[in-house]
Wavefront OBJ file of the C-alpha trace (Angstrom):
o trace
v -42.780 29.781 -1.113
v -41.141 30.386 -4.073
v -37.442 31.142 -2.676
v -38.111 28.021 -0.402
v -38.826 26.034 -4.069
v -35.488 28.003 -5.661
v -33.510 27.264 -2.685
v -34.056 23.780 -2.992
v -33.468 23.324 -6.399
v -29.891 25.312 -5.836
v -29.205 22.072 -2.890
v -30.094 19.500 -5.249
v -28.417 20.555 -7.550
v -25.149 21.114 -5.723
v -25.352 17.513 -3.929
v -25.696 16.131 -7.258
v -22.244 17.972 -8.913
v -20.660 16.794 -5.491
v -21.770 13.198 -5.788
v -20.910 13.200 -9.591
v -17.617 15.038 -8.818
v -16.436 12.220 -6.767
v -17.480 9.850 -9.225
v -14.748 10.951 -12.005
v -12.133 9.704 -9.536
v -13.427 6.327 -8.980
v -11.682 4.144 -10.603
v -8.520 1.517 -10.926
v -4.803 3.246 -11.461
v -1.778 1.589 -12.452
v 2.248 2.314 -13.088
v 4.710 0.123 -13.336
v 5.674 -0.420 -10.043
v 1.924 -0.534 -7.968
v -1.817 -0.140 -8.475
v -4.488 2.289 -6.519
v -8.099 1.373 -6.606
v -10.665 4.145 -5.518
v -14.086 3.219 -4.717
v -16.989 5.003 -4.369
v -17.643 3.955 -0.789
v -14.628 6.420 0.040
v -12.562 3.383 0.223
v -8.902 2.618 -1.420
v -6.765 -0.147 -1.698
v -3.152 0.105 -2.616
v -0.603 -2.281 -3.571
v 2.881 -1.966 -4.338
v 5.435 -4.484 -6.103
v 9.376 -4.951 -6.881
v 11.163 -7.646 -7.137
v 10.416 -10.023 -4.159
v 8.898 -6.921 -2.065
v 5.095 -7.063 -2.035
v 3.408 -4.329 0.084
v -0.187 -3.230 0.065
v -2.531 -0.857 2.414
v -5.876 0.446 2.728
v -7.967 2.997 4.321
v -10.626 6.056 3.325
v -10.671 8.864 1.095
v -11.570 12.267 0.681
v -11.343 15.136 -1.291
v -9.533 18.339 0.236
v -10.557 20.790 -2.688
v -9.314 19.173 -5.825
v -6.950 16.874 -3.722
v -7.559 13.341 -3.374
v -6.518 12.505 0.523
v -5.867 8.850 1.731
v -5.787 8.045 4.790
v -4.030 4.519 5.544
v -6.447 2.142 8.203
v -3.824 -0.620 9.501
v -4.907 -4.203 10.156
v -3.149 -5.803 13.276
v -3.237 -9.368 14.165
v -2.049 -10.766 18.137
v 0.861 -12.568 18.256
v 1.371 -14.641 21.642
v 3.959 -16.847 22.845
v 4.202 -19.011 25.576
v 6.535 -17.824 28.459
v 5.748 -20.423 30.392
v 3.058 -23.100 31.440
v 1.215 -20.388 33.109
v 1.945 -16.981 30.994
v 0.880 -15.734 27.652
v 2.693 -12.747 26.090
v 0.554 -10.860 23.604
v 1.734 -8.160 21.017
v 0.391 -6.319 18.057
v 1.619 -6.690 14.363
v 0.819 -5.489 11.130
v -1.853 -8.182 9.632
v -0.021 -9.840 6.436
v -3.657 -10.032 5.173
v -6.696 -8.411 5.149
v -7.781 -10.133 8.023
v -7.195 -9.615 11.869
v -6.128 -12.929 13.538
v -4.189 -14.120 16.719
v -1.331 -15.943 15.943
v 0.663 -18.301 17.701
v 4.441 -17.237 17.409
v 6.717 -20.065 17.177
v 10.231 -20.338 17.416
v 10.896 -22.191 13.910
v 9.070 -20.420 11.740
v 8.908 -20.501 8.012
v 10.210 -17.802 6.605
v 9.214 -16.412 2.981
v 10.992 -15.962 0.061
v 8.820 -12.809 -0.763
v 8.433 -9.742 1.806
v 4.636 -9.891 1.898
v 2.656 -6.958 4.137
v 1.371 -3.232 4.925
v 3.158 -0.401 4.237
v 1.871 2.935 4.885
v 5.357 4.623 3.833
v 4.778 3.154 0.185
v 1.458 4.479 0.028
v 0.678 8.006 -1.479
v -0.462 10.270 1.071
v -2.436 12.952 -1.372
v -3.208 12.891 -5.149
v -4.324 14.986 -7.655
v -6.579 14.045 -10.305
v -5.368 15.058 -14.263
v -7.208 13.763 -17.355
v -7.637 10.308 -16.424
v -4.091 10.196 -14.504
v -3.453 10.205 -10.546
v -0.306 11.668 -9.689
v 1.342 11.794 -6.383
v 1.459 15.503 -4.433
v 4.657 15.508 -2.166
v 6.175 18.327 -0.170
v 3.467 20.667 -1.901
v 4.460 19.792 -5.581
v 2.895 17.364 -8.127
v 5.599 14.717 -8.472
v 6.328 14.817 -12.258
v 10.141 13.247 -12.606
v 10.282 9.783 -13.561
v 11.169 7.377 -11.132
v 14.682 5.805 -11.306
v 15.602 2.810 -9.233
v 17.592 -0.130 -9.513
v 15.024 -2.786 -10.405
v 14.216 -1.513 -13.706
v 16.147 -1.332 -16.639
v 14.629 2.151 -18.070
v 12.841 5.185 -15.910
v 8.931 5.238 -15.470
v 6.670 7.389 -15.391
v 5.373 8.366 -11.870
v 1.765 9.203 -12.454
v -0.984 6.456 -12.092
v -3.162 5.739 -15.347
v -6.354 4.878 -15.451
v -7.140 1.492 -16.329
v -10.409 -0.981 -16.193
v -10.927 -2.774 -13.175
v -10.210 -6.685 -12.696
v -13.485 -8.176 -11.372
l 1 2 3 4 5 6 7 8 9 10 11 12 13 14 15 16 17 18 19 20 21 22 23 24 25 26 27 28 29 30 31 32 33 34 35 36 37 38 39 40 41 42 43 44 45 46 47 48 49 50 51 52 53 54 55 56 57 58 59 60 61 62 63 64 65 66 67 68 69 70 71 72 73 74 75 76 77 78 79 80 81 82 83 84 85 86 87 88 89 90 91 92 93 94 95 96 97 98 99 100 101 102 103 104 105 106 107 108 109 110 111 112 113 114 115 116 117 118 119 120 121 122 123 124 125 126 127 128 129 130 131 132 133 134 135 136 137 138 139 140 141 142 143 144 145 146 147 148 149 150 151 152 153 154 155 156 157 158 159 160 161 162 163 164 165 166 167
């Protein structure tokens, strides 16, 4: 009885350093260039933005010993056209939004002065967790350099910093 009452005490207290364990990563991360949000559901949104180029994705998360995993979910919408009187063609496309829709593709359409849509290449793939910083694991390696590109006038930092959540 009394291992039985030790052995429990050993789970609950294990479940509760898990739970609180995946707590210290929830949270809303920013650099210059995008933003990460990580939500205790397991959830993540990402969104990414230079210039007139606007991407964003979403998916789950998990942790693969101290590395934070995401794992991109795509959104699709239809798109059909009219072949003729009798035929519809139907394809799948990357949703614009966070909504799946069918959408009637026309030959005049409007096109947009901003590139608007998902991206799973922008999107980190795995993360590691550093006093209140996300930065971005590639090829093995915590990416550490400072990111250099043509948009901006000085080099940035490539971590993500913590920052308080927009309502």
């Amino acid at each position: 009885m009394v291992i039985m009452k030790i052995l429990s005490f050993i789970i609950i207290i294990t479940l509760s350093k898990i739970a609180l364990c995946q707590n210290i990563y929830v949270g809303c991360y920013e650099r210059l260039d995008s933003k990460i949000s990580i939500n205790a559901d397991s959830t993540f949104r990402f969104f990414y933005s230079v210039d007139t180029y606007r991407a964003w994705a979403r998916g789950k998360w998990n942790l693969r010993g101290r590395k934070i995993v995401l794992s991109f979910i795509p959104i699709y919408d239809t798109t059909f056209s009219k072949i003729d009187a009798s035929f519809l063609q139907d394809s799948l496309v990357l949703s614009r939004d966070y909504q799946s829709d069918r959408l009637m593709q026309k030959k005049d359409e409007i096109k947009y002065i901003f590139s608007y849509g998902q991206n799973s290449k922008m999107c980190p793939k795995m993360m590691i967790y550093r006093n209140g910083k996300l930065y971005i694991i590639e090829h093995g390696k915590r990416q550490k350099k400072k990111i250099r590109n043509g948009f901006y006038i000085k080099p940035f930092d490539s971590f993500y910093q913590r920052v308080k959540c927009a309502d």
